[in-house]
N, C-alpha and C positions, 0 to 999 in steps of 0.2 A: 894782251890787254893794252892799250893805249891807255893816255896818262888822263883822258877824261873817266871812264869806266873803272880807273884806280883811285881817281878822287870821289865817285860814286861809292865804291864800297867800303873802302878804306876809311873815309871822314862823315860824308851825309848820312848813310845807313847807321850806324852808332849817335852820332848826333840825335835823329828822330830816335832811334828807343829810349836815347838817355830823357830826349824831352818829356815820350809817352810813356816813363816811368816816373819821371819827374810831377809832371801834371795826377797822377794814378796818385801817387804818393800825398799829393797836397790834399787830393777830394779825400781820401782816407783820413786825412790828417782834421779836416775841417769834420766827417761826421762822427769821428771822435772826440771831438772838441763837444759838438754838440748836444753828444749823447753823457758829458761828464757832466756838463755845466748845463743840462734840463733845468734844471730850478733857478739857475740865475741867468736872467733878461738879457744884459746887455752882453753878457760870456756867448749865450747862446746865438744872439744876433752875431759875432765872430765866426762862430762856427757855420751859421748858415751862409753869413758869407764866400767861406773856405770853400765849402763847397758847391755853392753857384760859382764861383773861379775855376774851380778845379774841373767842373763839366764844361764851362766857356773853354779850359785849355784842351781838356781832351779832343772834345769838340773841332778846333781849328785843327791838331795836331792828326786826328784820321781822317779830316779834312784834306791836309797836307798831304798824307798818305796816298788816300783817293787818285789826287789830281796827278802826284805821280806815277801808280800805276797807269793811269789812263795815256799820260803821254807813253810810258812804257810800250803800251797796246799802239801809241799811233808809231810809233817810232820802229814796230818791230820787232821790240824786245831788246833793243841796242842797251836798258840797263840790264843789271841783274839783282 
């Protein structure tokens, strides 16, 4: 393995699950939020926020994903 292919795995690949557990985490957090605080208005606007962010992150994040498989496919498979 050359030292690009070990910075692939070793650092980006953990990065992205950290994120796309990170972002998972938030949208969980946001419709919990809004599933305690039904009854009060401005609580519940919080939570629906949470989790319009939390789908915007996932969203970018298998986005992210995506675009790197895809060059994966142009490239060959040189990641892994």
């Amino acid at each position: 393995m050359n030292g690009f292919e070990t910075l692939i795995t070793n650092l980006l690949n953990p990065a992205y699950t950290l994120f796309l557990v990170g972002a998972f985490l938030y949208f969980l957090w946001g419709g919990l939020m809004f599933i305690i605080n039904i009854n009060d208005p401005d609580k519940k606007t919080v939570g629906k926020s949470h989790l319009l962010w939390g789908l915007v992150g996932l969203f970018i994040i298998y986005s992210v994903g995506a675009i790197m498989k895809w060059f994966n496919t142009i490239l060959g498979g040189f990641f892994t």
